[in-house]
C-alpha positions as CSV (number, residue, x, y, z in Angstrom):
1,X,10.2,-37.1,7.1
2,X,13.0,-34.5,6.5
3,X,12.3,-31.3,8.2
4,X,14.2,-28.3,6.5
5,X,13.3,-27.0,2.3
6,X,17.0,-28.8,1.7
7,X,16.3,-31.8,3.5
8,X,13.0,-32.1,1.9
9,X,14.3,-31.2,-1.7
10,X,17.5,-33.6,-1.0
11,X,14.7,-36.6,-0.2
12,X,12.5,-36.1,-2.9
13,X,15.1,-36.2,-5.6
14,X,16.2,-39.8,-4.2
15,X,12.8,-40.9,-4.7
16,X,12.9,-39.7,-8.3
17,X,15.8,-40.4,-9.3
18,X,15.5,-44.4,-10.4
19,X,12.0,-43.6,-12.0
20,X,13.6,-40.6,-14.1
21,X,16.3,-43.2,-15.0
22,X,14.2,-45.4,-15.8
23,X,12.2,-43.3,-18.3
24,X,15.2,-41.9,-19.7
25,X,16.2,-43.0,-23.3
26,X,20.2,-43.6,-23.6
27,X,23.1,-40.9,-24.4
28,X,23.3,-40.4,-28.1
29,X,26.4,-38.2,-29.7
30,X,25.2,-35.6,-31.7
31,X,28.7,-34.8,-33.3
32,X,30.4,-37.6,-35.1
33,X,33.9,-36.0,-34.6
34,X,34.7,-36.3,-38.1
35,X,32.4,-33.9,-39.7
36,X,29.3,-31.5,-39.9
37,X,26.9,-34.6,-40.9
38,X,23.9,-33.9,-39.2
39,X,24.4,-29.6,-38.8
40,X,23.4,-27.2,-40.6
41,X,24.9,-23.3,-40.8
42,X,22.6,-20.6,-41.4
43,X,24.4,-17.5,-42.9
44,X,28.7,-17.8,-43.4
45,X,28.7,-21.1,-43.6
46,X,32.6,-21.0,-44.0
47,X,32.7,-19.9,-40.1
48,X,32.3,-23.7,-39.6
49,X,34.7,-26.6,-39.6
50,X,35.9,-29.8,-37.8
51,X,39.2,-29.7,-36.6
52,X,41.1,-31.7,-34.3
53,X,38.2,-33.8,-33.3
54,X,36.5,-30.6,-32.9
55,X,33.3,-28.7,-34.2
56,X,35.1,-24.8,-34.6
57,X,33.4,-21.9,-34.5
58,X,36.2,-19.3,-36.5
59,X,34.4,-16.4,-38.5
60,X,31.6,-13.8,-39.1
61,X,28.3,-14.0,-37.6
62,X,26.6,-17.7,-37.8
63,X,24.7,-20.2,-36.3
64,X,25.0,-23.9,-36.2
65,X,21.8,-25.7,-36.0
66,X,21.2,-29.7,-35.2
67,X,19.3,-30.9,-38.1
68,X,20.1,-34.7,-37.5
69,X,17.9,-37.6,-37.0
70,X,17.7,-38.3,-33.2
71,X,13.9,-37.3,-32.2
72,X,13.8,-35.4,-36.0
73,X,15.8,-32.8,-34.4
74,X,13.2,-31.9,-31.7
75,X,13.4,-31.9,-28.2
76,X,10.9,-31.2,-25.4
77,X,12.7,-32.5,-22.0
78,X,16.1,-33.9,-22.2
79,X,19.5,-33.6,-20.9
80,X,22.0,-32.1,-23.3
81,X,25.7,-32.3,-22.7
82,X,28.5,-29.7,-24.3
83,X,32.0,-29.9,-23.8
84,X,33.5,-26.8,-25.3
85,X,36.9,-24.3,-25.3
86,X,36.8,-20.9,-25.7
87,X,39.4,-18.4,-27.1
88,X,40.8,-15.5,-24.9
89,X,38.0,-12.6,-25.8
90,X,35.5,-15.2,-27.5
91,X,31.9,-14.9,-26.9
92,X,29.4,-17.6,-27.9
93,X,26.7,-20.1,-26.6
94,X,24.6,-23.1,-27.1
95,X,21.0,-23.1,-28.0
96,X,17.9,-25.1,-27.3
97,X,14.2,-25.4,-27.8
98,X,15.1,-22.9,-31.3
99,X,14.8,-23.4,-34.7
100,X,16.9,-22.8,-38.0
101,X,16.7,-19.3,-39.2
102,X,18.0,-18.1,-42.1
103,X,20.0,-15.3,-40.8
104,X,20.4,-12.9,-37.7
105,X,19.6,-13.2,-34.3
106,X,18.1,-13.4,-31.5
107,X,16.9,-16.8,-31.9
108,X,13.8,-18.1,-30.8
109,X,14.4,-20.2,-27.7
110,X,17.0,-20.0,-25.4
111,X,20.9,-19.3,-25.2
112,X,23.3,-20.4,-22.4
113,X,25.7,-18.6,-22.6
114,X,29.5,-18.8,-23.2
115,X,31.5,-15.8,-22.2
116,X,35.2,-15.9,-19.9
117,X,36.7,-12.8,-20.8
118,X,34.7,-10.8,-23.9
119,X,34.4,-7.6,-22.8
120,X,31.4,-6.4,-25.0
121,X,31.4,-4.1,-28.8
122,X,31.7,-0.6,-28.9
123,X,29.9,1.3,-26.1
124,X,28.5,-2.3,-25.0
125,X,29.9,-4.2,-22.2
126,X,28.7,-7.9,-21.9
127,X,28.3,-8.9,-18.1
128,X,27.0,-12.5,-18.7
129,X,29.5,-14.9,-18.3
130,X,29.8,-18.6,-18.9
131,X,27.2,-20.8,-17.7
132,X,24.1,-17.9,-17.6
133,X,21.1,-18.7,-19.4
134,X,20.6,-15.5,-21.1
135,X,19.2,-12.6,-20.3
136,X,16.9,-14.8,-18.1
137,X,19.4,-16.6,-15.2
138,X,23.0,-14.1,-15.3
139,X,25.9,-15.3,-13.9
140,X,28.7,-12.4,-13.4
141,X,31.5,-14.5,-12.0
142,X,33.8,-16.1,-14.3
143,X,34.0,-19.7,-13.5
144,X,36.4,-21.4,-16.4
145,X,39.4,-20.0,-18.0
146,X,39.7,-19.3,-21.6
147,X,41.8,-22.2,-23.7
148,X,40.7,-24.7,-21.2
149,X,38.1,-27.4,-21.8
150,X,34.5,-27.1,-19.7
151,X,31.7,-29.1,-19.7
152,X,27.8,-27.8,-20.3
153,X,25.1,-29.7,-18.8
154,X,21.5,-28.5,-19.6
155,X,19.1,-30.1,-18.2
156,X,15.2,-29.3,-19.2
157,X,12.0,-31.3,-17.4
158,X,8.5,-29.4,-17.9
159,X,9.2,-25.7,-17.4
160,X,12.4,-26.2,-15.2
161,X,15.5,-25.6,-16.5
162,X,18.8,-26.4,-15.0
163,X,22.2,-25.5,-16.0
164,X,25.9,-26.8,-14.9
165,X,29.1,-25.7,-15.5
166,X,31.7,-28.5,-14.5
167,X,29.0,-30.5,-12.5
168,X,28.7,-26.8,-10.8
169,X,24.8,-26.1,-10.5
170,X,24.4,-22.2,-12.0
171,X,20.9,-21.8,-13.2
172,X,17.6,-23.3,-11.9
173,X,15.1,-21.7,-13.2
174,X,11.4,-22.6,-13.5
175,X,9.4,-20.5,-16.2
176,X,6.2,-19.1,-14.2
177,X,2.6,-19.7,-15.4
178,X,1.8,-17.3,-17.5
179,X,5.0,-17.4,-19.2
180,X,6.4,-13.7,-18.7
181,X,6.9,-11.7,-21.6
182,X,10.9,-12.0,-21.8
183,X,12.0,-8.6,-22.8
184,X,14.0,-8.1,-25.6
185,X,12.7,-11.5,-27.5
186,X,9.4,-12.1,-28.9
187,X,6.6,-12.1,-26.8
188,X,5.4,-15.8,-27.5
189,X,8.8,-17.1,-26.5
190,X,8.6,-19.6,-23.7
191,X,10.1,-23.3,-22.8
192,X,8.8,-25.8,-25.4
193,X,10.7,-27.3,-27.5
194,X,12.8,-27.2,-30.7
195,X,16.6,-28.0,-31.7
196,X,19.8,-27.0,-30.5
197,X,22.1,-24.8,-31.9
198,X,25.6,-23.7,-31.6
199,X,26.9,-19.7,-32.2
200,X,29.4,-18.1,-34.4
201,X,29.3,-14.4,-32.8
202,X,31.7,-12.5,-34.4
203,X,35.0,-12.9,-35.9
204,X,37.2,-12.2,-32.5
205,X,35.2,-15.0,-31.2
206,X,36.8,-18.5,-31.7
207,X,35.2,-21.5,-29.4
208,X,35.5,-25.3,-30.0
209,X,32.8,-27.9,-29.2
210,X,34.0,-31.8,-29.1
211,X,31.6,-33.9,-26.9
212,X,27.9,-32.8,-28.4
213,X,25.8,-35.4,-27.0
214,X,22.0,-35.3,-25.5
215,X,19.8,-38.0,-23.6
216,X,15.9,-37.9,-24.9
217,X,13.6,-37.5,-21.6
218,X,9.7,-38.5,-21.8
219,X,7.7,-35.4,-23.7
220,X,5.1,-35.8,-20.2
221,X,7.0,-35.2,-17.7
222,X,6.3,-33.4,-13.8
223,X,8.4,-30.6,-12.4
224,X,11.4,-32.0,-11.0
225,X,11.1,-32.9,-7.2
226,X,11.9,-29.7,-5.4
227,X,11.2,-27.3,-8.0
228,X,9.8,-24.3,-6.6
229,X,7.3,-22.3,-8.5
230,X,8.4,-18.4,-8.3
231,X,5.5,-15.9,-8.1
232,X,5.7,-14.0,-10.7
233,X,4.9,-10.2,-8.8
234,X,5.3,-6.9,-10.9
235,X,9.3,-7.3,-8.6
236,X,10.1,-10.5,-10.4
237,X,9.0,-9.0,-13.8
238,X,11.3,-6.0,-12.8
239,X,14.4,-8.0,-12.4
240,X,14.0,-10.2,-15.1
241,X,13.7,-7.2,-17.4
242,X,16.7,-5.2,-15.9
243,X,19.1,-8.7,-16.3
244,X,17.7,-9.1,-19.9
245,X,19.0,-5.3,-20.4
246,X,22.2,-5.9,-19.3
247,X,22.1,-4.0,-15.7
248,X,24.0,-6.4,-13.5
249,X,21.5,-8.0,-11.1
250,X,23.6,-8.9,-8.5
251,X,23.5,-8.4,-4.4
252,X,27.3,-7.9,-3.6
253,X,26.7,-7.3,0.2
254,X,25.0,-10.8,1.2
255,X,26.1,-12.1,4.9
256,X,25.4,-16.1,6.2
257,X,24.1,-14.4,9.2
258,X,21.2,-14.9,11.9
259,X,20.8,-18.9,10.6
260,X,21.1,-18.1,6.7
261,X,22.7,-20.9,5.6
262,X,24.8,-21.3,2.2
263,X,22.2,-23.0,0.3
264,X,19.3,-21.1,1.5
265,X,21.2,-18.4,0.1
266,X,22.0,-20.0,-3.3
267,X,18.5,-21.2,-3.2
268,X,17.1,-17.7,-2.7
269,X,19.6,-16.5,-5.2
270,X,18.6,-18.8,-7.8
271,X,15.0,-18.5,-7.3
272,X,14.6,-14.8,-7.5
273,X,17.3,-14.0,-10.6
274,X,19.6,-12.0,-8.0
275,X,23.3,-13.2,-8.1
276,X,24.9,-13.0,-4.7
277,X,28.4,-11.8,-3.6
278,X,28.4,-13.3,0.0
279,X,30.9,-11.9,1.9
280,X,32.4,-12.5,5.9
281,X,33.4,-9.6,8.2
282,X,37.5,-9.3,8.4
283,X,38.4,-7.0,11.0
284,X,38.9,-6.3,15.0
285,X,36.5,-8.5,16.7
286,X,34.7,-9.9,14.3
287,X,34.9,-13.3,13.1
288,X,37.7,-13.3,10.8
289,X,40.8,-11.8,12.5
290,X,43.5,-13.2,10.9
291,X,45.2,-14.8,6.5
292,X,44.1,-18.4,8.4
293,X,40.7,-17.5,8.9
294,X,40.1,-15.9,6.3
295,X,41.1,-18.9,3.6
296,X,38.9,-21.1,5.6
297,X,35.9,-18.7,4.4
298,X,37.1,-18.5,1.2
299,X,37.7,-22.2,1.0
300,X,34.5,-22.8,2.0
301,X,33.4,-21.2,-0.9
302,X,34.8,-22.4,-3.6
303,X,33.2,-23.9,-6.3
304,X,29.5,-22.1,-5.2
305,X,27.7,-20.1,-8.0
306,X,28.3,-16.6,-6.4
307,X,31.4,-14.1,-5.7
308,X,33.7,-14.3,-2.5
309,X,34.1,-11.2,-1.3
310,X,36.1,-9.4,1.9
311,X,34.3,-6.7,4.2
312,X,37.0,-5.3,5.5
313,X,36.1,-3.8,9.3
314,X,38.0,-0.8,11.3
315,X,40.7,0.7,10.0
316,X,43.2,-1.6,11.7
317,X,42.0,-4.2,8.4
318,X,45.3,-3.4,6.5
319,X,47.3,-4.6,9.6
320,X,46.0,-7.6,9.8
321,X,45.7,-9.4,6.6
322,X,48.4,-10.1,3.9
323,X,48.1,-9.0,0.4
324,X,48.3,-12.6,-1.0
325,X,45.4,-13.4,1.1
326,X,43.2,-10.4,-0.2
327,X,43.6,-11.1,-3.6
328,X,42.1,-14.4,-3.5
329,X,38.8,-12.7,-3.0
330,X,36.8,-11.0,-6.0
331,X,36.4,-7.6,-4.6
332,X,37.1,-6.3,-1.2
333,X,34.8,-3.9,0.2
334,X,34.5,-1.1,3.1
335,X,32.6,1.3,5.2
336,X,33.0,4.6,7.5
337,X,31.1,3.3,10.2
338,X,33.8,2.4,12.3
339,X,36.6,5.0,13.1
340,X,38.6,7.3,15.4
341,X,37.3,11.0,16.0
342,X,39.4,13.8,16.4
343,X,39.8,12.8,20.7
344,X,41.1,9.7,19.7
345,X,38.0,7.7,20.5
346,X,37.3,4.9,18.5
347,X,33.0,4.3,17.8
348,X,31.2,1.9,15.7
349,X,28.7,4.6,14.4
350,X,25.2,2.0,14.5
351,X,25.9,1.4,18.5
352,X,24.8,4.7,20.4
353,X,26.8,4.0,23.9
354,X,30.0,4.4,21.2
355,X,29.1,7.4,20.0
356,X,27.5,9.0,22.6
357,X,25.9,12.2,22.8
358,X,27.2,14.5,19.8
359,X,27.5,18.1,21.0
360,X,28.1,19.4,17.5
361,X,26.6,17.7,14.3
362,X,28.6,19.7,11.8
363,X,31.9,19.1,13.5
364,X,30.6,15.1,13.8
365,X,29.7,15.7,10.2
366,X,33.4,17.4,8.8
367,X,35.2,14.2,10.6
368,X,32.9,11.9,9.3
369,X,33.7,13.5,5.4
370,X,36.9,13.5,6.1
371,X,37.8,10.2,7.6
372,X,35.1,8.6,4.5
373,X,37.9,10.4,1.9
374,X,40.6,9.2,3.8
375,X,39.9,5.5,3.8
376,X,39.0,5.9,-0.6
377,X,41.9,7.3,-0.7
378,X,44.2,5.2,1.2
379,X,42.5,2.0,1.2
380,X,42.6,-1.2,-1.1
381,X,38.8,-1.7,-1.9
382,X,36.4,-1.5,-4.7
383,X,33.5,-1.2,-3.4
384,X,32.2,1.7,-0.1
385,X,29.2,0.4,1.1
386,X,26.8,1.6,3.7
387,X,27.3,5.2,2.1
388,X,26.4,8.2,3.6
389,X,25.1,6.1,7.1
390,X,25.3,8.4,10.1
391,X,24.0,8.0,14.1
392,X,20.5,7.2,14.4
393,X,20.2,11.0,16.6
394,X,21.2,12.4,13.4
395,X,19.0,10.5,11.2
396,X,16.3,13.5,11.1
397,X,18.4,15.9,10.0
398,X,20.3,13.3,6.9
399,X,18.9,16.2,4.3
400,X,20.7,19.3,6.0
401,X,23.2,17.5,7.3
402,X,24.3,15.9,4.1
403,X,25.1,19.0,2.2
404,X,25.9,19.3,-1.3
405,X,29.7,20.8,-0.1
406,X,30.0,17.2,1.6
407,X,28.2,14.8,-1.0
408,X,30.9,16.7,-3.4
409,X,34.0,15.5,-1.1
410,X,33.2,12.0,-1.1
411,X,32.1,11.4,-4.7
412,X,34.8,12.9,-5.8
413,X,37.2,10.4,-3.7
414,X,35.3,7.8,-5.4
415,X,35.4,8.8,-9.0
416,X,39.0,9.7,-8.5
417,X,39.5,6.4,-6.8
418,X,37.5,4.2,-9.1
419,X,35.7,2.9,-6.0
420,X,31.8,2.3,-6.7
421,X,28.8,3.0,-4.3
422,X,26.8,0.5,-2.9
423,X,22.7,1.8,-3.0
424,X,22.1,0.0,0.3
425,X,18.7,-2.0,0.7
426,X,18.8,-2.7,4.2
427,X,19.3,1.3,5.5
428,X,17.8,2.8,2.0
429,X,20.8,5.2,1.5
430,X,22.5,7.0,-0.1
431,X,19.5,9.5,-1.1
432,X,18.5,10.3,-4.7
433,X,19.9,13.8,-4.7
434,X,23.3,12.4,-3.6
435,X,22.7,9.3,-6.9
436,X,22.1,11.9,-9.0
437,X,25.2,13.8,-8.4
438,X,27.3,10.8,-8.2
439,X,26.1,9.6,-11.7
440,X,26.9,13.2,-13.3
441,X,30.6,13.0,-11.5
442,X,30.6,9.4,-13.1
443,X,30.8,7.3,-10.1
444,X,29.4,4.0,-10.6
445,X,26.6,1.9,-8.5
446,X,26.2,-1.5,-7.1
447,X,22.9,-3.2,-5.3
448,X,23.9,-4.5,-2.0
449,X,21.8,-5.5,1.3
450,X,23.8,-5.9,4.6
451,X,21.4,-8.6,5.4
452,X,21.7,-9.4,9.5
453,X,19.9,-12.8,8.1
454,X,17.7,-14.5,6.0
455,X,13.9,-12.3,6.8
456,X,15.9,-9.5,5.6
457,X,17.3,-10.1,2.2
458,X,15.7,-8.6,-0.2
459,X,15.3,-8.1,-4.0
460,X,17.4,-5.1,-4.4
461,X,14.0,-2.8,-3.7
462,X,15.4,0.2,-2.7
463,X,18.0,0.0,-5.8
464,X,15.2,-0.5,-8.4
465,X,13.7,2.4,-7.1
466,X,16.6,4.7,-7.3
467,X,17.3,2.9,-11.1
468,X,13.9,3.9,-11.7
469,X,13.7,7.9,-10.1
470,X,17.4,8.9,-10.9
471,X,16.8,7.4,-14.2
472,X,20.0,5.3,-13.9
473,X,21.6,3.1,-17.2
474,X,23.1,-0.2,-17.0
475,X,26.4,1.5,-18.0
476,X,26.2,3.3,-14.7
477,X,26.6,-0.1,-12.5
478,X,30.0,-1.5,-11.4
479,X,31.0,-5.7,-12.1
480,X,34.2,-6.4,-10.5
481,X,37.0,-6.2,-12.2
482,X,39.6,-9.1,-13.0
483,X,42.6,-9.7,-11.8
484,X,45.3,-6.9,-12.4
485,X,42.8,-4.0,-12.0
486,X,41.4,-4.5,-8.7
487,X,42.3,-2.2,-5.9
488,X,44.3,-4.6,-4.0
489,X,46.3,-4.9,-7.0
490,X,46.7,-0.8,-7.1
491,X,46.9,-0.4,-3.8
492,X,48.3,-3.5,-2.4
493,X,51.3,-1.8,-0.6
494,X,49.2,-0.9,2.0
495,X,48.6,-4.4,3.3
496,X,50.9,-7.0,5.1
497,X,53.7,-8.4,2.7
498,X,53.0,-11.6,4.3
């Protein structure tokens, strides 16, 4: 028998898979291509027409709901399939397990969403981006570009859902027993079943749908081989509330270290609702050193359901890595706990034989301020993790040491710099005085972890705390930006032309 969670998983879906193919009922198209027979609008009804070949979604608010004859427009398990096109700034999605509604929304059931580049209403920014099930499974990456054809693949067995984007697996997600209480819908929501639907969200939002087609599964069916049933703890319940309210639930400092492989980490990422940016050390002795090794990582890694990102290590970084090579990542991110003191010796700050004894602690303390402003200021990233980290001798004294004079320094570098602040898991910094005055000075925050393998990843604990005593708002957490206003793309100058 296989011997690993993968293996296992891997064997047990080869086993299923000629039975479920068996059981299954064949593809049928739910859009003719010639017309709306079969689909029914709710409110706006002009916001609907077929052009091209294409169902079009052009106009104010409205929904688009399967009222055909295939299984009299019900659907418990089944395999839907959605190949759609969406404008540049278009938000929109594809329902199932819901039912027509006169007007308004939310719906009942559930929305996968569609979402490249919409940035959000108002004083609202939308993080969700193509391929996330709602409020329920977030994806923050975008995956497809807009004006360019994608394929949606839902597939729903018992109370697992699975969603992919491109044959890409985003989302799987199996609802808990008790269903939880999904906030923000109503309370009896839960996978059942129900039609599908299609959404009109605003006039800005123009999408196209050709290929609507689904394939019937048996109403009795098991959880899929290798679904794994989460536990639904009062930490779950915490995450799954803070996606649904649009803070970005996302660990952007995830290593493949001490045996974590790839898709334990997807796995882990999937299971507990935490997207992951997984990032690889670039820097002076550690194992990226050079642009070749580097776009092996990132290679690697294309095509997974998480960000790429670049740690960039000692301050020789800039030296050694092009700019064209940098911008491939999402976000590139830094620390100060490696750099040069004032004698010209250089320490990694979490091994004591570099830094030795430290005579003075206020001097160590004024060149460790001023060497942190000095790489915001200087440096191409987007993200300082590990903030506020000193020796472990100095650990005790974190509360004096860290004065409000020096907490002032380097929040300001970051606000000016429009560099966020990791809330580490692994270390539990920076403290809630200094997250408090960064959120008045208007820096912004990001959950990260520095795991050293897989027993230490976490669920972002330390950073639902803080969220929860410093009484922080989803509007006060960072996403990476696109292309054009990163920091490599400000500050690219400072790296190797080539």
């Amino acid at each position: 028998m296989p011997s690993t969670l993968m293996d296992r998983r891997a064997f047990a879906a080869s086993l299923a898979a000629p039975l479920l193919a068996a059981q299954s009922e064949d593809w049928v198209e739910l859009f003719n291509g010639t017309s709306l027979d079969g689909w029914k609008p709710n409110e706006n009804p002009a916001s609907w027409r077929v052009e091209g070949g294409a169902i079009v979604a052009d106009g104010p608010r409205s929904h688009l709901f399967y009222a055909g004859n295939v299984r009299s427009a019900s659907f418990r398990n089944f395999e839907l399939e959605v190949e759609a096109m969406a404008a540049p700034g278009a938000n929109s999605g594809v329902y199932f397990h819901t039912a027509f509604q006169p007007e308004g929304w939310p719906l009942k059931g559930f929305e996968v969403q569609i979402n490249n580049t919409a940035t959000g209403e108002g004083n609202y920014r939308e993080n969700k981006k193509t391929g996330s099930l709602y409020g329920v499974r977030n994806l923050y990456r975008q995956f497809v570009s807009d004006n360019e054809w994608f394929t949606l693949n839902v597939l729903v067995r018992n109370r697992n859902v699975q969603v992919r984007l491109n044959g890409m697996l985003a989302v799987d997600y199996t609802e808990p027993l008790p269903p939880p209480p999904y906030p923000g819908m109503e309370k009896e929501r839960r996978i059942g079943a129900g039609t599908f639907a299609l959404q009109c969200h605003d006039p800005g939002s123009k999408v196209r749908f050709r290929r609507i087609r689904v394939r019937p599964l048996p109403d009795a069916m098991p959880l899929p081989a290798g679904a794994v049933e989460p536990v639904a703890d009062a930490d779950w319940r915490e995450i799954l509330a803070l996606g649904a309210q649009n803070y970005p639930m996302a660990d952007f400092h995830v290593h493949l270290k001490g045996g974590l492989t790839l898709q334990q980490a997807l796995d882990r990422s999937r299971l507990d609702g935490i997207f992951y940016g997984i990032a690889v050390n670039c820097g002076k002795g550690h194992e990226v050193e050079n642009d070749e090794a580097a776009l092996r990582f990132f290679e690697r890694m294309k095509g997974q359901p998480c960000f790429i990102a670049m740690q960039a290590e000692g301050r020789e970084w800039m030296q050694m890595f092009s700019r064209r090579v940098a911008s491939m990542f999402d976000y590139v991110f830094t620390d100060s706990m490696t750099w040069t003191d004032n004698r010209g010796r250089r320490m990694r700050t979490w091994i004591p034989a570099e830094v030795g004894a430290i005579a003075d602690a206020q001097e160590f303390m004024d060149t460790l301020v001023a060497r942190t402003v000095e790489i915001i200021e200087k440096e191409p990233i987007d993200l300082y993790v590990n903030p506020t980290y000193i020796p472990d001798q100095l650990q005790p004294r974190y509360d004096e040491l860290w004065t409000e004079e020096r907490m002032k320094k380097v929040l300001s570098a970051l606000a000016r710099n429009e560099v966020a602040m990791e809330i580490n898991d692994r270390y539990g910094i920076p403290s809630a005085k200094f997250i408090r005055m960064g959120k008045e000075m208007g820096v912004k925050f990001a959950f990260g972890t520095n795991n050293a393998g897989p027993k230490d990843l976490r669920r972002c604990d330390y950073g639902r705390r803080m969220v929860r005593e410093c009484r922080l708002g989803w509007s006060d957490f960072w996403t990476p930006p696109p292309a054009g206003r990163r920091a490599v793309d400000r500050k690219g100058a400072a790296l190797r032309a080539a």
